[in-house]
ZADRENBA-219107 format. One record per residue (C-alpha): residue number from 1; residue in one letter; chain; x, y, z. Coordinates in nm, 2 decimals, always signed. Example, Ala and Ser with C-alpha at 12.3 -4.5 7.8 and 13.67 -1.06 7.14 Angstrom:
<rs>
R    n  res  chain    east   north      up
R    1    a      A   +1.23   -0.45   +0.78
R    2    s      A   +1.37   -0.11   +0.71
</rs>
This chain:
<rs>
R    n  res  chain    east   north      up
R    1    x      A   +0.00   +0.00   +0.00
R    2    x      A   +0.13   +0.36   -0.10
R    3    x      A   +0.21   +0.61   +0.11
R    4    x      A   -0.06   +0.84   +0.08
R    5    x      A   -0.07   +1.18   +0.27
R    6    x      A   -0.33   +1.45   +0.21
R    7    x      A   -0.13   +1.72   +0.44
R    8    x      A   -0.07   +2.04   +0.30
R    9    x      A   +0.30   +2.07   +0.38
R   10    x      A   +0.40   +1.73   +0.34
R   11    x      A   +0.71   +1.61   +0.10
R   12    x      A   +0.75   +1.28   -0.10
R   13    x      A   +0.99   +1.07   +0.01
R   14    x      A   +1.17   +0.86   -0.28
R   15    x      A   +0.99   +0.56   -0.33
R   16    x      A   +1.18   +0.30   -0.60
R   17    x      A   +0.93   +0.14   -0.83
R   18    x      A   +0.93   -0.10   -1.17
R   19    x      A   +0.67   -0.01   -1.43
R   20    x      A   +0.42   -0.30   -1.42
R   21    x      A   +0.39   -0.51   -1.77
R   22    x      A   +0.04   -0.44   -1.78
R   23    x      A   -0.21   -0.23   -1.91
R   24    x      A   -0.43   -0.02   -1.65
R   25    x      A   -0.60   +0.20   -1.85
R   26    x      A   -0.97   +0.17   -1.98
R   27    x      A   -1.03   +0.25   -2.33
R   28    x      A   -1.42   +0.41   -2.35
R   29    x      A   -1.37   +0.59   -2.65
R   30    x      A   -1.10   +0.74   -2.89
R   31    x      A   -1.13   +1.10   -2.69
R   32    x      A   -1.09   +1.03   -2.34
R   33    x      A   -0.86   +0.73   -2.18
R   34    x      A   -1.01   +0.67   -1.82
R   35    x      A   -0.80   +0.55   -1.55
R   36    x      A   -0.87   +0.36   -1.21
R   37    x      A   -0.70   +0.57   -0.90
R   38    x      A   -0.55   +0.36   -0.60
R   39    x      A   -0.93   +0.43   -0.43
R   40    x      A   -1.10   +0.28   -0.74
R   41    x      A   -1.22   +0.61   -0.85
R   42    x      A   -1.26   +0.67   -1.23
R   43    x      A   -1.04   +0.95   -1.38
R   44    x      A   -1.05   +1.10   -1.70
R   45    x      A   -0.82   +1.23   -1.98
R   46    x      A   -0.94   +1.37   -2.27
R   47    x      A   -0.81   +1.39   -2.60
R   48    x      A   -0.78   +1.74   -2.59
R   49    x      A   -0.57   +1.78   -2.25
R   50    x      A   -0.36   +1.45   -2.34
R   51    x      A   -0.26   +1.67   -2.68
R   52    x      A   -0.17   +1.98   -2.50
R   53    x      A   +0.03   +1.80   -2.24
R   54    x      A   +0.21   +1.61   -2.46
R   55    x      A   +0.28   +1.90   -2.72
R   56    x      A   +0.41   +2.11   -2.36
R   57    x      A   +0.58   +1.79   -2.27
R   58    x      A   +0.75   +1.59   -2.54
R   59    x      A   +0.89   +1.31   -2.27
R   60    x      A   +0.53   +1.21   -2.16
R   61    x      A   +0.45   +1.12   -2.54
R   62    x      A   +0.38   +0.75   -2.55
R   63    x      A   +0.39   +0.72   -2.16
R   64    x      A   -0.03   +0.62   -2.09
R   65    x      A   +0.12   +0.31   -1.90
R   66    x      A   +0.28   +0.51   -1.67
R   67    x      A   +0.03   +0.78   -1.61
R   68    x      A   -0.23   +0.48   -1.52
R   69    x      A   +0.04   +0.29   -1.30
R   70    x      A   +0.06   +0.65   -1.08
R   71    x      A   -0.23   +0.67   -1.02
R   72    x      A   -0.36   +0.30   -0.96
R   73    x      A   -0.01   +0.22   -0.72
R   74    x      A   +0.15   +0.59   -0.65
R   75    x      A   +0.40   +0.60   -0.40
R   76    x      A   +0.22   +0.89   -0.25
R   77    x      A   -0.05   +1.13   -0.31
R   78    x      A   -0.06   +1.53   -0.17
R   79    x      A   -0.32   +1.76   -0.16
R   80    x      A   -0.21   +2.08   -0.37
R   81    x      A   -0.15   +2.36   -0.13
R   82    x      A   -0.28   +2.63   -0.36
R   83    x      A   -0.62   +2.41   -0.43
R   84    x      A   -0.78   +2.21   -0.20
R   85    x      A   -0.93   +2.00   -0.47
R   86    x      A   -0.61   +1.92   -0.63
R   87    x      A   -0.46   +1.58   -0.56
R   88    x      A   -0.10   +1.50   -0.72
R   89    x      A   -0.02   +1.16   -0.75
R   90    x      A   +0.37   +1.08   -0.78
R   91    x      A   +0.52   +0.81   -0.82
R   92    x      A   +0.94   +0.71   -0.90
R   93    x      A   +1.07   +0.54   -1.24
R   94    x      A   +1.43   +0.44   -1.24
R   95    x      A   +1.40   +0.45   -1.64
R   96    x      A   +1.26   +0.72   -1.81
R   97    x      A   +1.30   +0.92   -2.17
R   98    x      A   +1.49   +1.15   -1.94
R   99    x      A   +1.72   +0.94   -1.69
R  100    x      A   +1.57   +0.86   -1.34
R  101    x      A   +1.26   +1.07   -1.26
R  102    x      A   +0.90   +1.10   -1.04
R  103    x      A   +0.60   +1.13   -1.25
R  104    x      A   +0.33   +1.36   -1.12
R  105    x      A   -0.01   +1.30   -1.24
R  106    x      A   -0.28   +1.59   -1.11
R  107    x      A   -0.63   +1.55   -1.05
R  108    x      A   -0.91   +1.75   -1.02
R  109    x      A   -1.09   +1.59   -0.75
R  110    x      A   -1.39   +1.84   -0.68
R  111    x      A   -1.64   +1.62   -0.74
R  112    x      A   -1.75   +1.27   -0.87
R  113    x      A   -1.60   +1.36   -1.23
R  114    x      A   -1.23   +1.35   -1.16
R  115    x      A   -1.01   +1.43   -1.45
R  116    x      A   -0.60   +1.52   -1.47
R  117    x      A   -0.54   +1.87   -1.56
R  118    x      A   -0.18   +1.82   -1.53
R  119    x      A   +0.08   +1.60   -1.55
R  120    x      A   +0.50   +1.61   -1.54
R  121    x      A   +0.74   +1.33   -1.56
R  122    x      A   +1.09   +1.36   -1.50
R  123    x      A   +1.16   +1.63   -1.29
</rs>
């Protein structure tokens, strides 16, 4: 089980993890992917934010694998201290596009329609 802590103020701690073989991520159409968090909640990308990321980001292009194995087994989830709706889910990859990294996946979680509006690998 994941460390998971919803304090404001709290750091992660560096968690080692290998990217699982399989897929977590539920196909429901061809523009939105819809993931299962580590609660069994539903979250959504779209096509639309998985474009923009991806253009902003150019390491996160072919990484849907990763983005569903954060957030079904992160190594520890934050509340956002600037939104109190915001969850970021990280999680550590010894191999990346970009050497050794965390990926941080973040979720609106207002209500029952959580979807990412962010996400960052390799920083």
């Amino acid at each position: 089980m994941p460390n998971i802590s919803f304090e404001k103020d709290a750091h992660f701690a560096t968690l080692h993890s290998h990217l699982s073989s399989w897929s977590l991520c539920v196909k429901i159409d061809t523009a939105m992917d819809v993931f299962l968090d580590v609660h069994g909640r539903q979250i959504r990308l779209s096509a639309e934010r998985k474009y923009h990321l991806e253009s902003e980001h150019p390491e996160m292009a072919n990484q849907i694998d990763r983005i569903a194995l954060t957030l079904r087994e992160p190594d520890q989830i934050i509340r956002s201290k600037t939104d109190n709706e915001v969850e970021l889910h990280y999680r550590f990859f010894d191999i990346t596009p970009v050497t050794r990294k965390h990926l941080c996946v973040v979720v609106k979680a207002a209500t029952s329609d959580l979807f990412i509006i962010n996400h960052s690998i390799f920083y």
